[in-house]
N, C-alpha and C positions, 0 to 999 in steps of 0.2 A: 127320620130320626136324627137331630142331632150333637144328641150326650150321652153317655151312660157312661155311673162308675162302675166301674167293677172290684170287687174286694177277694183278693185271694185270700184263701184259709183251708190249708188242708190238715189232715186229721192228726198227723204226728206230729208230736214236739217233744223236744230231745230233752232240754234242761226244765219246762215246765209244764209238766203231762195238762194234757186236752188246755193249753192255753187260750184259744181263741172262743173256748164256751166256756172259760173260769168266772166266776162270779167276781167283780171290780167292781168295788164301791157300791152292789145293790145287784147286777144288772149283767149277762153275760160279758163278757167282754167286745166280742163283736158288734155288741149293741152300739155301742157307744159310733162305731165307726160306721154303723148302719143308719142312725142317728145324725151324723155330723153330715153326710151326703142329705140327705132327707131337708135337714135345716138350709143346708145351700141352693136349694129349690133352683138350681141349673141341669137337672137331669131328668130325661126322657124313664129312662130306667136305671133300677139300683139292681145289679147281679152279685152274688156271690159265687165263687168258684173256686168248690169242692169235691173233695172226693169222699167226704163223711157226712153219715146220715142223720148223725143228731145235731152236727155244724148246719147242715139243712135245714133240718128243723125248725131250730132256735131261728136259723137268717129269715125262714117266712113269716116267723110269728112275729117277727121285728120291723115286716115293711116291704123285706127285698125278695126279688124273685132266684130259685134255681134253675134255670132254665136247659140247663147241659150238668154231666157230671163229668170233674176230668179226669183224664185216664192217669191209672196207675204209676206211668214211668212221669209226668208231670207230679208226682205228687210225695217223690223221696227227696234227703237232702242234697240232692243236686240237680234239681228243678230250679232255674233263675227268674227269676220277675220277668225279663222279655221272653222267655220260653211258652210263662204261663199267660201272658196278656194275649202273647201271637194267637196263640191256642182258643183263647177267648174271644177277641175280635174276629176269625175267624167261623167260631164257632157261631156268632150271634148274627152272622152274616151283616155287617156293615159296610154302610160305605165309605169309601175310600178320608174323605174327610171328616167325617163324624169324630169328637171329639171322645175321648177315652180315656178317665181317668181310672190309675190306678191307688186306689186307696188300702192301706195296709190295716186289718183287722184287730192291729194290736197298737191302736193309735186315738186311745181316749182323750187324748190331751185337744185334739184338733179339732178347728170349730169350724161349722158351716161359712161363715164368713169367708175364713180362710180360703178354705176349700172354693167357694167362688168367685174370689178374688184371682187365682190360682189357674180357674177355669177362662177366666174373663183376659187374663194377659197374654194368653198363648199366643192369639195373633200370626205370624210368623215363623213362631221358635219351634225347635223339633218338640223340645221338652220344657215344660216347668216345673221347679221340684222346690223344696221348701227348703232355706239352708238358716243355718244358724251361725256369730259368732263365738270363735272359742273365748273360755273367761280368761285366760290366759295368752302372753304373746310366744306361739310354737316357735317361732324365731331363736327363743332363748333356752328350748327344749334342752336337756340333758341326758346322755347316755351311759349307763351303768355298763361296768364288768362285772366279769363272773365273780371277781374279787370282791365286788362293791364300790370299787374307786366311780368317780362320776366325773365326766367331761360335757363340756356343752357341744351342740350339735354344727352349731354355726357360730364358732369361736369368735366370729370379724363383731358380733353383735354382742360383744361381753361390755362396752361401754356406750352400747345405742341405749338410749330411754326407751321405757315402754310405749311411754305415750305418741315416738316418731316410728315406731315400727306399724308398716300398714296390718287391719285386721284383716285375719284366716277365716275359711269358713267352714262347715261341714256339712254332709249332706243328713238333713233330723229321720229321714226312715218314715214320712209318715203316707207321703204322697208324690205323685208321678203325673203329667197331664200331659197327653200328648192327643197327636189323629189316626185314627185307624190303622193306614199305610203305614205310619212311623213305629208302630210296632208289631205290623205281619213282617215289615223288613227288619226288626230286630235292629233297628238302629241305634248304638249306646247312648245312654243315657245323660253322661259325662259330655259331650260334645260340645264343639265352640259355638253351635246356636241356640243351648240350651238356657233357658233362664232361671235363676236362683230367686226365689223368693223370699225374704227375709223371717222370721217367724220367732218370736221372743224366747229367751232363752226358759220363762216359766213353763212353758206349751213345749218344751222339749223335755224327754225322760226315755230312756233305753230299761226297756222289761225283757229282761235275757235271763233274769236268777230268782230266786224266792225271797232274795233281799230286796233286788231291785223291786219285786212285787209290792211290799210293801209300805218302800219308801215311794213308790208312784201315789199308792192310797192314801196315804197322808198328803203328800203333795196336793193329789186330786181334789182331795176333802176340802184343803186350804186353800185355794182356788174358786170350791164351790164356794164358801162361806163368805170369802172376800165378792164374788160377784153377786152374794143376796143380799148381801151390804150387814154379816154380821162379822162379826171379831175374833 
């Protein structure tokens, strides 16, 4: 074997209850990311790994298998991404180089392409992760007081142009591509042979609140309509 993504999703969520089986534009949520591995036709196996039994469910009737359930202390808010991957890659008994990605279950925006583009650069790097840049130059960021006065952050840049200041990036939350070994050892993900993959700022959306919820389905919708070529 050598691919499989794996998509965490466990059963609690704090700010939007059963978030990873909420219905998004038609279609569980997890679909979409069940969907977008599937589309990238580079994996041996699609895992989900949960510790809920309708998150189950929903992941077989979509394509992916559950092959393990994770345990309980993997599965509150302070369970990390390499905790739950080690767990995984362990659990599916891989080898050491076998490629592993981690795809996040609340990542409708992300297309198969992507995703094996993603797969395909690894090459060498511990990790590849998807970043994006900021619309704004953080250079020129400002900080408030308690009073409301505002100072900028890096005052030396109050007369640099935007346009000479180099771009920031961040990291979009959608996906993780590493090898087996790089995350039974829990190596961070941050690291200096990690690689950033670029991914346009449309394809990027943080779903944390019941607002962000809905400005993603609009978004989404807008998206769909512009790729079926309507208006």
């Amino acid at each position: 074997m050598n691919s499989v993504a794996v998509i965490p999703a466990r059963g609690g969520s704090v700010r939007i209850r059963r978030k990873n089986v909420k219905m998004f534009c038609g279609r569980p949520m997890i679909a979409w990311s069940i969907a977008a591995c599937r589309t990238a036709g580079c994996f041996d196996r699609i895992v989900v790994s949960t510790d809920d039994t309708e998150i189950a469910d929903v992941a077989t009737s979509e394509g992916a298998e559950v092959p393990f359930r994770r345990p309980d202390e993997l599965a509150d808010d302070f369970a990390t991404t390499l905790d739950v991957m080690a767990h995984a890659a362990e659990a599916l008994e891989l080898h050491d180089k076998a490629i592993v990605a981690c795809v996040y279950a609340t990542a409708p925006f992300l297309t198969g392409a992507t995703v094996a583009t993603a797969v395909s650069a690894l090459g060498s790097h511990d990790y590849v992760l998807g970043i994006c840049d900021y619309p704004y130059p953080i250079q020129r960021s400002l900080i408030q007081a308690k009073d409301g006065t505002v100072r900028m952050e890096q005052p030396e840049h109050l007369l640099t142009r935007s346009q000479d200041l180099p771009a920031r990036y961040h990291d979009i939350g959608q996906f993780y591509i590493a090898r087996s070994a790089t995350w039974i050892a829990q190596q961070p993900i941050f690291g200096p042979t990690s690689l950033g993959l670029w991914v346009p700022r449309s394809r990027v959306c943080d779903i944390d609140t019941p607002e962000d919820w809905k400005e993603a389905e609009q978004l989404f919708k807008a998206i769909s309509s512009t790729e079926r070529g309507g208006t």
